[in-house]
C-alpha positions as CSV (number, residue, x, y, z in Angstrom):
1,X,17.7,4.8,-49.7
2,X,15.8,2.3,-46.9
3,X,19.0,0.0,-47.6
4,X,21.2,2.7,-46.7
5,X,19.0,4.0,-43.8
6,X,18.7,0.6,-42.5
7,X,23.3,-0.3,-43.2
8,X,23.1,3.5,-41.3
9,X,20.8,2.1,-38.3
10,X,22.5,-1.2,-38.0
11,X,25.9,0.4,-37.8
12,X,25.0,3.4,-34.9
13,X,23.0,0.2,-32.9
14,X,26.3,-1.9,-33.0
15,X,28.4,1.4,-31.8
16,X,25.7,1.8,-29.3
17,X,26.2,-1.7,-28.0
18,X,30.0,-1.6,-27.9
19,X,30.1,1.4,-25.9
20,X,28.0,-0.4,-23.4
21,X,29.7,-3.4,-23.7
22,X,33.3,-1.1,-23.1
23,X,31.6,0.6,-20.2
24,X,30.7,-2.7,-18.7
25,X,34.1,-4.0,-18.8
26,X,35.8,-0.8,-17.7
27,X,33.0,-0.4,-14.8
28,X,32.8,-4.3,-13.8
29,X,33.5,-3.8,-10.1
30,X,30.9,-1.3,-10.2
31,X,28.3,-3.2,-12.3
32,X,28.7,-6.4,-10.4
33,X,28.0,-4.8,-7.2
34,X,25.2,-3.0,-8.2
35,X,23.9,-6.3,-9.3
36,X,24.4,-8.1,-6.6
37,X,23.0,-5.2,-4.0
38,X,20.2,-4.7,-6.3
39,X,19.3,-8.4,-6.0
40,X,19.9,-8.7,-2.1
41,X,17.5,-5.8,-1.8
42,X,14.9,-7.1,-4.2
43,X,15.1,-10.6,-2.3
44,X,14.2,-8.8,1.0
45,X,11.7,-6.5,-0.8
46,X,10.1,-9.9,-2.6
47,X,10.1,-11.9,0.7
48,X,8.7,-9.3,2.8
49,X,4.6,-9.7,4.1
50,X,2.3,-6.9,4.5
51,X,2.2,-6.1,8.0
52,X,-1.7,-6.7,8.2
53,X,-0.8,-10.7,7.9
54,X,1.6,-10.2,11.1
55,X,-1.1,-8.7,12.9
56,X,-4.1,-11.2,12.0
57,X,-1.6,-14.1,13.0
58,X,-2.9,-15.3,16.2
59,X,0.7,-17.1,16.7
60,X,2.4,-13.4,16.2
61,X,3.6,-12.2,19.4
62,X,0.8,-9.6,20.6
63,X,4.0,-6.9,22.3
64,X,5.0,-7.7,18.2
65,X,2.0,-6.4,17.2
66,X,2.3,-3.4,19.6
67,X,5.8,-2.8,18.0
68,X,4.3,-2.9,14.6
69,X,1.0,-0.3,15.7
70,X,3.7,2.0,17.0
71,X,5.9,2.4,13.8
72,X,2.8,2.9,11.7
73,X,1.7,5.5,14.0
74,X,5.5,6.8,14.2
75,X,5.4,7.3,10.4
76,X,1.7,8.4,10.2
77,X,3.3,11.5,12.6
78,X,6.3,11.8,11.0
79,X,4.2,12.4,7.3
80,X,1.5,14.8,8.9
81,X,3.1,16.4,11.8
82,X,6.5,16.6,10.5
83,X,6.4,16.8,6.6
84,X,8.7,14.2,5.6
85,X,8.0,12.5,2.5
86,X,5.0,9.8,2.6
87,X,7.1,6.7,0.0
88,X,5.0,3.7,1.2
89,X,7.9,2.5,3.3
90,X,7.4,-0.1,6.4
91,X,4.0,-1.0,5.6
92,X,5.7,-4.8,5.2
93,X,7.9,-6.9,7.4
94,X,10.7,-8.9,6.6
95,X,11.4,-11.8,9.0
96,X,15.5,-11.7,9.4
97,X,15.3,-15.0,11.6
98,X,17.4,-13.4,14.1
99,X,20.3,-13.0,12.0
100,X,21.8,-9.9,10.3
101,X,21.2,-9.2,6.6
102,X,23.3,-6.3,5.5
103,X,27.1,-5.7,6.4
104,X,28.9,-1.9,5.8
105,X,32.0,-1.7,5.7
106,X,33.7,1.6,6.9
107,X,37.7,2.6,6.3
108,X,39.8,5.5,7.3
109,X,43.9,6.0,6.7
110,X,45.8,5.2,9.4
111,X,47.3,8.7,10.4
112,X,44.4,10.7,9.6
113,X,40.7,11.0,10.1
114,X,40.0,11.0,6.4
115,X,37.6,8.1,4.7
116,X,38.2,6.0,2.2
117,X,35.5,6.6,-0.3
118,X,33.6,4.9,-3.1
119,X,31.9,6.9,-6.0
120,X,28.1,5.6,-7.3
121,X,25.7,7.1,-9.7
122,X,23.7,9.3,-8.7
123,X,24.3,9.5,-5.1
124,X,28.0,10.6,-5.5
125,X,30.9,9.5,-3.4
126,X,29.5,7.7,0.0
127,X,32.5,6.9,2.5
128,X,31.2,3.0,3.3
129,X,30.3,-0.1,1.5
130,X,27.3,-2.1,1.8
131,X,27.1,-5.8,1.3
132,X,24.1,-8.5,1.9
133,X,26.7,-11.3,1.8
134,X,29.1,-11.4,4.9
135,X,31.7,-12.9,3.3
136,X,32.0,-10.3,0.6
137,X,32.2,-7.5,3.7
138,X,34.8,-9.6,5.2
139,X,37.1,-10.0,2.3
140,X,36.8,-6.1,1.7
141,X,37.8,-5.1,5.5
142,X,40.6,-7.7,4.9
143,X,41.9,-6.0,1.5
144,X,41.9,-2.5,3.3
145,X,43.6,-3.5,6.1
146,X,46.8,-4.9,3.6
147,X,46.5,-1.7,2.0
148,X,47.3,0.0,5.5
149,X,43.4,1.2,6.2
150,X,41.4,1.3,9.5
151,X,38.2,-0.4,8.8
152,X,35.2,-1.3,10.9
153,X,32.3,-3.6,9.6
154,X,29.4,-2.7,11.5
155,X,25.2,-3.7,10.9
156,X,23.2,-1.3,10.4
157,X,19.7,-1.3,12.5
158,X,17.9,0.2,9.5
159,X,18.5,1.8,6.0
160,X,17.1,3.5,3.5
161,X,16.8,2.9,-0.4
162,X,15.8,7.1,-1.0
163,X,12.5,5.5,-2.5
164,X,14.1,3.3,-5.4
165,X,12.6,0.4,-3.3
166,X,9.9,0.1,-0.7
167,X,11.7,-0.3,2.6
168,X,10.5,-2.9,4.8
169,X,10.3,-3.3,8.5
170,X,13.0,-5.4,9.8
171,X,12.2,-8.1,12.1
172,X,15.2,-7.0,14.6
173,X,14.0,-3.9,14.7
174,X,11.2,-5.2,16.9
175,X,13.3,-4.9,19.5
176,X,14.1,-1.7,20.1
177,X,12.3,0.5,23.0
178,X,9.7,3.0,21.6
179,X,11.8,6.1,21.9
180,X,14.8,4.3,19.7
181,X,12.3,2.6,17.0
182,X,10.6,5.7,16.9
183,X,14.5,7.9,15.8
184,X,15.3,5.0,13.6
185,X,12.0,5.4,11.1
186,X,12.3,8.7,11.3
187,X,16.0,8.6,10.4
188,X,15.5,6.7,7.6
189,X,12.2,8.7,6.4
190,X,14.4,11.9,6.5
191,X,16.8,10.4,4.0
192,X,13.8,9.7,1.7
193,X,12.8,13.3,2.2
194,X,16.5,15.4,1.8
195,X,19.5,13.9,0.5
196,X,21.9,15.6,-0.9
197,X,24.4,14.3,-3.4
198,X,28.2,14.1,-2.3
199,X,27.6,15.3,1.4
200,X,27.1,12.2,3.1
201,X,28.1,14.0,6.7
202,X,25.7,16.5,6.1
203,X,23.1,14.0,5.1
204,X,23.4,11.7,8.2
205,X,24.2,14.5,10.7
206,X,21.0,16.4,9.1
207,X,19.1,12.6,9.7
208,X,20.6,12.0,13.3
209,X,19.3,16.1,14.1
210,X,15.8,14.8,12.2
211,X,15.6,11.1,14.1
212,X,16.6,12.6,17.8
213,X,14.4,15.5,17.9
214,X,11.9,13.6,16.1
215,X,11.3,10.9,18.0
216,X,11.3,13.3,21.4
217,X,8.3,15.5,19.9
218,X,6.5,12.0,18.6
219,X,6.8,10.6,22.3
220,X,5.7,13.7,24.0
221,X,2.7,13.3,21.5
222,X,1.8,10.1,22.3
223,X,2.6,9.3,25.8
224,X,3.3,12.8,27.7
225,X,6.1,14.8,29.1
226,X,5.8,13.1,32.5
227,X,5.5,9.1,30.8
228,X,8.2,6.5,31.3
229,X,8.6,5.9,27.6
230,X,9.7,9.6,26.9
231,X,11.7,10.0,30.4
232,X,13.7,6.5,29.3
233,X,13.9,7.9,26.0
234,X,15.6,11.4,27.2
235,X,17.8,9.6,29.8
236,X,19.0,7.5,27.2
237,X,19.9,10.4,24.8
238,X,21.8,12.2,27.5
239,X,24.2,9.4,28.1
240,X,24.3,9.0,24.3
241,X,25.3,12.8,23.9
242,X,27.7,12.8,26.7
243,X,29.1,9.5,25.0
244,X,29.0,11.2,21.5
245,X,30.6,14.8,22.7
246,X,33.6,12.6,24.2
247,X,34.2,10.3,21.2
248,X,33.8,14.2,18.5
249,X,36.5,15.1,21.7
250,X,39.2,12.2,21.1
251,X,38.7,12.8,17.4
252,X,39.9,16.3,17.7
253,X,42.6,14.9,19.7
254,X,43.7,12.8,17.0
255,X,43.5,15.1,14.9
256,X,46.2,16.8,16.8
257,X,48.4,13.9,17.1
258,X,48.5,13.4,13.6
259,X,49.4,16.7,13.1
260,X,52.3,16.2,15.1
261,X,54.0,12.9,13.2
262,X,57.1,13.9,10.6
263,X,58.7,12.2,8.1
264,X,61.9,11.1,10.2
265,X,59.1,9.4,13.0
266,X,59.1,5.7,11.9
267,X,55.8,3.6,11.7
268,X,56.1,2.0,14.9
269,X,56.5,4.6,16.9
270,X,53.2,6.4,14.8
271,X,51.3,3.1,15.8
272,X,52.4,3.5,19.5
273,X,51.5,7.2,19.8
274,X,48.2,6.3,18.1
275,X,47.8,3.6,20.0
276,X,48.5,5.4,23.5
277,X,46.4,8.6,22.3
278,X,43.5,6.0,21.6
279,X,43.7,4.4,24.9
280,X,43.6,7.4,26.9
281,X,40.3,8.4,25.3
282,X,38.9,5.2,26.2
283,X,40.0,4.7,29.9
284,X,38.6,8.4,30.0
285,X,35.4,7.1,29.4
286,X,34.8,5.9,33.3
287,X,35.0,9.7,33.7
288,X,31.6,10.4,32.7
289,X,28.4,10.9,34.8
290,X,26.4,7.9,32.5
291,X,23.0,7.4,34.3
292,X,22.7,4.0,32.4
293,X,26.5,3.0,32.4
294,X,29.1,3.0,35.1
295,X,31.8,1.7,32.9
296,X,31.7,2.5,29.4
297,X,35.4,1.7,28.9
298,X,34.6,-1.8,29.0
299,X,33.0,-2.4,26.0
300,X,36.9,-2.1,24.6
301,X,38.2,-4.1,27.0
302,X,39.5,-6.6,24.5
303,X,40.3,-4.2,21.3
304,X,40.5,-0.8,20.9
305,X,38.4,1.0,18.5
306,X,40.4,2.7,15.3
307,X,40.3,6.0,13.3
308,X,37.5,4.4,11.5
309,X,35.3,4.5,14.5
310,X,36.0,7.8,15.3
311,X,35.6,9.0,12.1
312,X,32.0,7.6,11.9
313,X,31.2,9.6,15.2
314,X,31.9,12.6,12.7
315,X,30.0,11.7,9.8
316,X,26.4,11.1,11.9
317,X,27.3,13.6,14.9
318,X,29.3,16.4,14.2
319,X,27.3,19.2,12.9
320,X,24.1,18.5,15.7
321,X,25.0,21.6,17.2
322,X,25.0,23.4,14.0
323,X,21.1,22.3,13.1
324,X,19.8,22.9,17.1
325,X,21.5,26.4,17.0
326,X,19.9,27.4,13.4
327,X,16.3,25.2,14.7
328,X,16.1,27.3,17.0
329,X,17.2,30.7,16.3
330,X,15.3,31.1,12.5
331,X,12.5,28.3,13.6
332,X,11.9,28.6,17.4
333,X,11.9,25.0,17.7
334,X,9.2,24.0,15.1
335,X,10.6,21.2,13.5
336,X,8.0,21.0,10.4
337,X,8.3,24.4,9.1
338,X,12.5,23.5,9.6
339,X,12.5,20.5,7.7
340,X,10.2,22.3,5.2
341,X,12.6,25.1,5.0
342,X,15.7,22.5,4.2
343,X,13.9,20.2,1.7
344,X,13.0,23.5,-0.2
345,X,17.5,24.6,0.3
346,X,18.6,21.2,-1.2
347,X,16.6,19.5,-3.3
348,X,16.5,15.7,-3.2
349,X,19.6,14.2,-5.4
């Protein structure tokens, strides 16, 4: 009987090991780059110092230091004051030597606003890539683009692992004014605290609504309604909204245009209608009454931005009126008790 058991156990751990083995093969794309995000992480995550060495470095930059008191005390407020999820992140700081570290890549079709997506355990389908290598990034944006997709590379001033990892500050992050540092931590804290599986526009909309109102109740906190660091803040999120509400504008536009393009219209003339559509947005921008800007346009001065651009303006700004309208109504404007409210709706993952 023990030599049939063991002939019995023997057998099921070799089935065992060729389903994995089949599972590898068939998921390879997907196992390597799990692999290889895993390790870039886990090298920043390795080679990241506790903060406490930064500040007893008499070399450190002391308006360094002042950056690295204010995120401490950013997530100390965003924990007690605004209930999101204490996970131990930015308590260390990874030096990025000035250069970037992580690469997303970002892809929409041509003649429609809709993302090209990638499907991951766990967190579902997420419509962009990540990459630590810039090379890798590259060679992806130039694959979609053969395939006939809009694609935009961008870098990412933060992100969050949801926990899996402890999230180090970022050296770049450094320098950022306090009102943008102080959205960005709590951005990235409110993914740790709600995420919701397969609704990656509701989870960074909800994030962006988190971050913005966030950081202007942490600044009235710690410097006053009547400071400069919370007037430069709000200055600088009224031009971002006015920006943000013109971008969610062309999008719609687009949105039309597309609408409009048959099966007789040939692909040149779709490009030159895009095209047009897309520039008349843009040269639009000078429209604006920007306290910080007088011409926006030019920042596309030498390419014009693609349904992939747009597209992300949906995915992190879309819904904002949609959280501010419910904030307020059910929660008069207490932000704890809504984020309370929301991690109790959708449970994390």
């Amino acid at each position: 009987m023990q030599i049939r058991a063991g002939k019995i156990i023997k057998r099921t751990l070799l089935v065992i090991a060729g389903i994995i083995a089949a599972l590898v093969i068939f998921y390879w794309d997907l196992v390597s780059y799990g692999v290889r995000q895993g390790y870039g992480q886990l090298n920043i995550v390795w080679n990241a110092r506790p903060v406490e060495e930064f500040m007893a470095d008499p070399s450190f930059p002391d308006s360094l230091k002042g950056r690295l008191k204010l995120i401490d005390e950013v997530r100390k407020y965003a924990i007690d004051s605004l209930g999101l999820k204490d996970t131990k992140n930015y308590k260390t700081l990874y030096d990025q030597k000035g250069k970037e570290i992580m690469w997303v890549v970002l892809a929409a079709e041509p003649f429609r606003l809709q993302p090209k997506e990638w499907k991951f355990p766990v967190i579902g389908s997420v419509p962009y890539k990540g990459f630590f290598n810039q090379q890798r990034a590259f060679d992806l944006k130039k694959e979609l683009e053969t395939e006939g997709y809009d694609v935009v590379v961008r870098n990412p001033g933060g992100w969050s692992t949801l926990g899996w990892f402890t999230d180090p500050i970022l050296s770049k992050m450094l320098n950022r004014s306090e009102g943008d540092l102080a959205n960005l931590i709590i951005h990235e804290m409110s993914h740790a605290t709600i995420f919701v599986k397969d609704s990656i526009d509701f989870n960074e909309n909800l994030a962006t609504f988190i971050g913005d109102r966030g950081a202007e109740k942490f600044l009235i906190y710690k410097y006053g309604r009547e400071s400069k660091e919370y007037i430069t803040y709000m200055d600088e999120d009224k031009d971002y909204l006015k920006y943000v509400d013109h971008m969610l504008r062309g999008a719609t536009l687009l949105d039309s245009l597309y609408k409009t393009f048959g099966d007789q219209e040939s692909i040149a003339i779709k490009k030159q209608r895009k095209e047009d559509t897309i520039r008349s947005i843009i040269n639009s921008l000078d429209t604006l009454s920007l306290a910080l800007t007088q011409h926006p346009s030019q920042r596309f001065k030498e390419k014009l931005p693609n349904n992939a651009y747009f597209m992300n303006f949906r995915q992190y700004q879309s819904k904002q009126n949609i959280f501010g309208e419910e904030w307020n109504a059910r929660f008069q404007g207490n932000l704890r008790a809504y984020i309370h409210y929301l991690s109790e709706k959708y449970p994390f993952l």
